[in-house]
N, C-alpha and C positions, 0 to 999 in steps of 0.2 A: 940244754935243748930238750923240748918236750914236745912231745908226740896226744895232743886229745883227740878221743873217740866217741863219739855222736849215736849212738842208735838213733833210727828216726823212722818212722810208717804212718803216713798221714800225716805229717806234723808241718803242713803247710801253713796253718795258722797260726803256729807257736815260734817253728826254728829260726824265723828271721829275728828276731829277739833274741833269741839265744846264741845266734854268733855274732847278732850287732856287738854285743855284750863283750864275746870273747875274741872278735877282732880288735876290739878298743882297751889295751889293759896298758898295765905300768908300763910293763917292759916291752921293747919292739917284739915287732911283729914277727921279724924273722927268726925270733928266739923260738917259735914253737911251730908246728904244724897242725890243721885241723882237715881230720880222716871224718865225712859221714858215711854211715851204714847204713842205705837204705834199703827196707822192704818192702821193695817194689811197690811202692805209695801207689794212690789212683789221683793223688791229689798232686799238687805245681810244691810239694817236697823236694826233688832234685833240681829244680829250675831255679828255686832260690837258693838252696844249697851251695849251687856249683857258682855263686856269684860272691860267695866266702869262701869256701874249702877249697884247699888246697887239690883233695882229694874224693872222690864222690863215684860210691862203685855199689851194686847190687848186693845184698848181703846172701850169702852161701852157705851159712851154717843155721842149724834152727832156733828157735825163740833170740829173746833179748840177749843172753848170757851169750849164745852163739853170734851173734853181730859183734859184737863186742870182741870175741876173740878174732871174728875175720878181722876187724879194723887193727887189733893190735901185730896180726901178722905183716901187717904190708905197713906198719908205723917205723920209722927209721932210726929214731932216736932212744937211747938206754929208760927214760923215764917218760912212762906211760901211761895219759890220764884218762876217766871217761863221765861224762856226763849226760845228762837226758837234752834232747830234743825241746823240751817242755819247760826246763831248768833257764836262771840267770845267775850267771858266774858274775860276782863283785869284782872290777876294775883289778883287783892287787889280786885276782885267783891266783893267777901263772907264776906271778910270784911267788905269791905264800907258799907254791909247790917246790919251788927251789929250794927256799929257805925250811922245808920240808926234808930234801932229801941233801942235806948240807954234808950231815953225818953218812958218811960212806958203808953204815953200817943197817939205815934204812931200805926195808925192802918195801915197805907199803906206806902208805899215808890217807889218811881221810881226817876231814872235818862234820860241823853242824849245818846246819839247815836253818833259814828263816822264810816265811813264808812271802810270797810273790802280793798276794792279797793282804792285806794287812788288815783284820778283823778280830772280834775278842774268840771268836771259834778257834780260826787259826791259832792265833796266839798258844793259846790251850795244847792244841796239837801239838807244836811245836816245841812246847815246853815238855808233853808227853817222849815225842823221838829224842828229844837231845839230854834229855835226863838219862836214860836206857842209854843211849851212845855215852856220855861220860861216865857214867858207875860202870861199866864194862871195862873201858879205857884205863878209868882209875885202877879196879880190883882186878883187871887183866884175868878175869875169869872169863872175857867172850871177846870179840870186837865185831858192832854193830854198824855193819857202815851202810853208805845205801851208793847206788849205783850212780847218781849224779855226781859224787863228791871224793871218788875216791883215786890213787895212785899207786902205781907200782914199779919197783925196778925190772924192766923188762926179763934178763935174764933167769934171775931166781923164780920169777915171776910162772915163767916159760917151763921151768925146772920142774915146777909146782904143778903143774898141768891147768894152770889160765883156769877161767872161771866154769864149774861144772853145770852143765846143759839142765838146766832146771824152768818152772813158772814162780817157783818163791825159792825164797830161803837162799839162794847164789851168793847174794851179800852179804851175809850171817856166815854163810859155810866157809868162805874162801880165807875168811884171817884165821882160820883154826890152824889152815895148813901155813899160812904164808908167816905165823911170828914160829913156825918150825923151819923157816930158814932164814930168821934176822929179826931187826928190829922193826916194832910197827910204831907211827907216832898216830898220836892223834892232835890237830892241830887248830885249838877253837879259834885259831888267825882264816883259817879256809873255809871260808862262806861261798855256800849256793845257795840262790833264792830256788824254793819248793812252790810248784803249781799243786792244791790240792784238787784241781780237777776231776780227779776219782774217785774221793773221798765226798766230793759234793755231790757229785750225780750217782754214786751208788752207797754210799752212806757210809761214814767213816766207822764206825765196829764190825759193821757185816763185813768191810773189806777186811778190816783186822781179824774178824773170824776165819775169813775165806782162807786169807793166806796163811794163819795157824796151822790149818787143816790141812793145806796142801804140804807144807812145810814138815808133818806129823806123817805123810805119806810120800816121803822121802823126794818130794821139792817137785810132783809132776802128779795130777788129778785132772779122770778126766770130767767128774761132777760138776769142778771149780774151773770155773775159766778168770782165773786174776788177770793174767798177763793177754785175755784176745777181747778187749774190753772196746768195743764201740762208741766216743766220744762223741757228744755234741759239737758243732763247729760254734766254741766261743768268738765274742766279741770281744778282740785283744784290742787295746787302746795303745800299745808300745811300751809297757812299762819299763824303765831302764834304773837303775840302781845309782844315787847318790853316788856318788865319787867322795865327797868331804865325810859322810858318813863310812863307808866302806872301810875307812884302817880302824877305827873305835869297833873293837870289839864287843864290847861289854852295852853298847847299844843297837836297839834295833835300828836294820836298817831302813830309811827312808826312800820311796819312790817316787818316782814323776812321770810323767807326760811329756814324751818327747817325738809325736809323731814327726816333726818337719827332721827332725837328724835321720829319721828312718826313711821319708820317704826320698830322698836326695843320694842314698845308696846304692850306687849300682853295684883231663882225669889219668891226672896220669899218677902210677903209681910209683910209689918214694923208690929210693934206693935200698937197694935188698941187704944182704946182711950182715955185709962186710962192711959196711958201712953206722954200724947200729956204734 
């Protein structure tokens, strides 16, 4: 049983795709829960929200890192996942996280990234992130995960002190502490599709500078604003993720055009912690 967690703030035009995505997987429904964390959107974010999630409540701690831990406090279940707003979870996600934490000895898990857009820019990108996520993985000298893609076992998790109140760097920091209490997998089965949204409209090196530098100034700048970034309201066409592609790892995935499954779609909080 798994517990995913949503940050979201404005992502009226993204998160229906994103839980179309993660209401529709291998395994039933009732195998997981889905917690969003909203920050107080100005936009119809909770409206759709609350016509997938289980669970949909104001976010009470600060930045992204801090939503994320609200959501994993009020989550019920030992393994705990979280993803973006923005992101598309492949069919076999929920899965692949099981068969993740199979080994009783895993406290964390994450995989790679492919890109939502499918272009030779992306491509590129993408070849740049998951390169850096598997040599790390490999030589276990870092683990590079990103916040769409990643899992943990609640407790140890908990132990650890959850993920540290930052604008960069959270994702980098957090496996330093967490293979100090167990094993961490990395799993190129666990695919998230990547929106480069932020990368397009502010330039993907400057964002990689940006967040170097804030990351070099112990993960909070207040020069750099990465994380309070003002999006354009794209023109989403419903992309949804291949199903036949989604178990073939070793190729990219393939997308489609599925507005008619989308448009035919139509808070209370889990049980506390004796129950976990």
């Amino acid at each position: 049983m798994i517990s995913i967690i949503i940050p979201a703030y404005n992502e009226g035009a993204t998160i229906r795709r994103c839980l179309h995505a993660l209401s529709h997987q291998t395994v039933p429904r009732g195998m997981y829960e889905l917690i969003v964390v909203d920050g107080n959107s100005e936009d119809n974010t909770r409206e759709v929200a609350e016509e997938y999630a289980d669970i949909v409540f104001i976010q009470e701690s600060e930045r992204v890192p801090g939503a994320r831990n609200d959501g994993f406090r009020r989550a019920k279940y030992d393994i705990i996942a979280t993803t973006d707003a923005d992101s598309l979870a492949a069919p076999d996600w929920v899965g692949q996280l099981l068969d993740s934490f199979a080994d009783p000895e895993v406290v964390m898990a994450f995989g790679p990234v492919t890109p939502i857009d499918v272009n030779p820019k992306n491509r590129r990108y993408i070849l740049l992130f998951n390169a850096i996520m598997k040599f790390g993985a490999a030589t276990r000298l870092y683990y590079y995960t990103l916040g769409c893609n990643t899992a943990f076992r609640f407790e140890p998790f908990d132990r650890a002190g959850m993920y540290k109140i930052k604008d960069a760097g959270d994702d980098l920091e957090v496996g330093f502490r967490m293979r100090k209490r167990g094993k961490v997998c990395f799993n190129p089965r666990l695919k998230v599709g990547f929106d480069f949204r932020r990368y397009e409209q502010f330039g993907f090196w400057k964002t990689i500078f940006e967040w170097y530098l804030i990351v070099l100034h112990g993960g909070i700048s207040r020069r750099f604003s990465y994380t309070r970034r003002v999006y354009r309201n794209p023109e989403l066409q419903g992309q949804t993720l291949s199903t036949a592609q989604a178990g073939k790892s070793k190729k990219l995935w393939k997308f489609r055009l599925a507005l008619s499954s989308l448009s035919g779609i139509s808070q209370n909080y889990g049980p506390g912690e004796k129950h976990r």
